[in-house]
C-alpha positions as CSV (number, residue, x, y, z in Angstrom):
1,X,60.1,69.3,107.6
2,X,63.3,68.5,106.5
3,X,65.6,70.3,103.7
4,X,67.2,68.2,100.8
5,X,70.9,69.6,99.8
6,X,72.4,68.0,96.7
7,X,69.6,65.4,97.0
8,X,70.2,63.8,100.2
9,X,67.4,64.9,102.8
10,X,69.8,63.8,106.0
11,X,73.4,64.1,107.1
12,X,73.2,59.9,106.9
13,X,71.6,59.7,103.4
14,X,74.6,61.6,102.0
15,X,77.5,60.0,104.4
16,X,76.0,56.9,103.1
17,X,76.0,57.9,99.2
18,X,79.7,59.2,100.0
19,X,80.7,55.6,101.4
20,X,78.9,53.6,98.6
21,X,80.5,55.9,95.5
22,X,84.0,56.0,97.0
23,X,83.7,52.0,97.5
24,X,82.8,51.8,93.8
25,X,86.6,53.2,93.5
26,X,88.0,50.4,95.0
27,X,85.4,47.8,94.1
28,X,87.6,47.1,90.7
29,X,90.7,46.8,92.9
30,X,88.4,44.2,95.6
31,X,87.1,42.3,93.3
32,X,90.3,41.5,91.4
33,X,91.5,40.0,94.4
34,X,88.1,38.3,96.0
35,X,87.8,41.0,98.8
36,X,85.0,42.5,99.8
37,X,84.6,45.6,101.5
38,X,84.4,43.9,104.8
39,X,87.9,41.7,104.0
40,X,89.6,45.0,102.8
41,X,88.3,46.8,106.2
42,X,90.2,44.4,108.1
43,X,93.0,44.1,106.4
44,X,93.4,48.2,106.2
45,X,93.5,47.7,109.8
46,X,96.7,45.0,110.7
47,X,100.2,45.4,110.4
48,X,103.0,42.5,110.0
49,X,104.8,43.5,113.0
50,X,102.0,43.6,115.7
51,X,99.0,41.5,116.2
52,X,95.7,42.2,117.5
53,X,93.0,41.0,119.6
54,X,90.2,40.1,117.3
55,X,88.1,42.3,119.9
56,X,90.6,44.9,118.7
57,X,90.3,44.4,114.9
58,X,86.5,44.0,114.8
59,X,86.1,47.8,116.7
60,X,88.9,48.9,114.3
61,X,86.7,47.7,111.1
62,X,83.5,48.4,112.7
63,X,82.5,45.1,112.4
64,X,80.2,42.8,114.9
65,X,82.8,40.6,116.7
66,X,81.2,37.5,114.8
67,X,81.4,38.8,111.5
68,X,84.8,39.9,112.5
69,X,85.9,36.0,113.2
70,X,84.0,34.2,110.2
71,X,85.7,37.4,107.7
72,X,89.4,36.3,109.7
73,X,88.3,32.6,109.2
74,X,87.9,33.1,105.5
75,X,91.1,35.3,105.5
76,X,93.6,32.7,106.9
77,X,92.0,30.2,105.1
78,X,93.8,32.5,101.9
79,X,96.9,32.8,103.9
80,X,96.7,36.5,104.4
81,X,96.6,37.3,108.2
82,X,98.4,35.2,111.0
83,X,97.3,33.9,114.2
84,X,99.4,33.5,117.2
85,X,99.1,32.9,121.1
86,X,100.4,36.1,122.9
87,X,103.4,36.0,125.0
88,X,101.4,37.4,128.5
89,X,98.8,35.4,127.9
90,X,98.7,32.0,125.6
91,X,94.6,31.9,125.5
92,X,94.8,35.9,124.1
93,X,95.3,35.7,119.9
94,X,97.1,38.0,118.1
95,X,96.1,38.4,114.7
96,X,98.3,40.3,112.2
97,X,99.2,40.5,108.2
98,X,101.3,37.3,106.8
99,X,103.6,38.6,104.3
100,X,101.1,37.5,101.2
101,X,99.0,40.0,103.4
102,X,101.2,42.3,103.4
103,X,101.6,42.2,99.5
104,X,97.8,42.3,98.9
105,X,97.5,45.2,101.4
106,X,100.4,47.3,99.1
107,X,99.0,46.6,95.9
108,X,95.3,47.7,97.0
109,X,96.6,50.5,98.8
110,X,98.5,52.0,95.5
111,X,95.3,51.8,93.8
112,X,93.6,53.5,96.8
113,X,95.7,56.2,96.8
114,X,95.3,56.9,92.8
115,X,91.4,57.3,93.8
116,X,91.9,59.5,96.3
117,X,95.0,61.6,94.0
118,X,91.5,62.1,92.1
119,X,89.6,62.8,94.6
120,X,92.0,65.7,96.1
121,X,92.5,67.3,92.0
122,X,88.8,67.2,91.7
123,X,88.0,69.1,95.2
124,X,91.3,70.9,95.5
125,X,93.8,70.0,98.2
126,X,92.4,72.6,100.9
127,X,88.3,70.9,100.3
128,X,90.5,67.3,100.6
129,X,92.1,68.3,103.9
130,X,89.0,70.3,105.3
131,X,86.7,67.6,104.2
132,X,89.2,64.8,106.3
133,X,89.0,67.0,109.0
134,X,85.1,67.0,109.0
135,X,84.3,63.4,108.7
136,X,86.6,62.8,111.7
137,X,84.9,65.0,113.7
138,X,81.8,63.2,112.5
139,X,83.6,59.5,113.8
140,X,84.3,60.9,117.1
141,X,80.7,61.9,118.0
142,X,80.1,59.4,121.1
143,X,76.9,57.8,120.3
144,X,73.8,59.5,121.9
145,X,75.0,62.8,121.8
């Protein structure tokens, strides 16, 4: 028998209600610029100054390596991430933020930050920081623990 607290009978029912509403947040900012959730996850995750292995990225975004290439297909296609052959190795591509990237990446993170400015006055800054603290103690549980 299982107990339901605030409506969600399991620590994933409620993790998954948490990731759903704060995506509605951005899903304004997204959709202005034709992301989706999946484009902004890999996005969130490159810089303009290093490239990464798509095997790098795809972990980073916790995406499946082939949803990972067909999202960074679509994203060059736009002109927002780079490709290029690394320097060790010419068959290992780098992927990183083109400076349209790097634009779109800003402008969606200044909105992110306004959600989460709400977020913090509506738990209070200690619930905020505790609550930070929690989930990423919930991300490093190895799996089958």
């Amino acid at each position: 028998m299982s107990t339901i607290v605030s409506g969600f009978s399991t620590l994933h029912g409620a993790l998954r209600a948490a990731e759903r509403r704060w995506l509605r947040h951005l899903d304004t900012a997204l959709c202005a610029r034709q992301l989706t959730p999946d484009h902004w996850a890999m996005l969130s995750n490159l810089s303009d100054q290093v490239g990464i292995t798509m095997t790098e990225l795809a972990s980073r975004s916790q995406l499946p390596p082939s949803s990972a290439t067909r999202h960074a297909d679509a994203l060059a296609e736009r002109g927002l991430i780079f490709r290029i052959a690394a320097e060790d190795d010419r068959r290992r591509i780098l992927i990183g933020l083109s400076r349209r990237g790097v634009e779109l990446v800003e402008s969606v993170r200044a909105e992110e930050a306004r959600a989460e400015e709400q977020l913090r006055k509506r738990i209070g800054g200690r619930n905020h920081t505790e609550l930070l603290r929690l989930l990423e103690l919930v991300a490093e549980v190895p799996v089958g623990d």
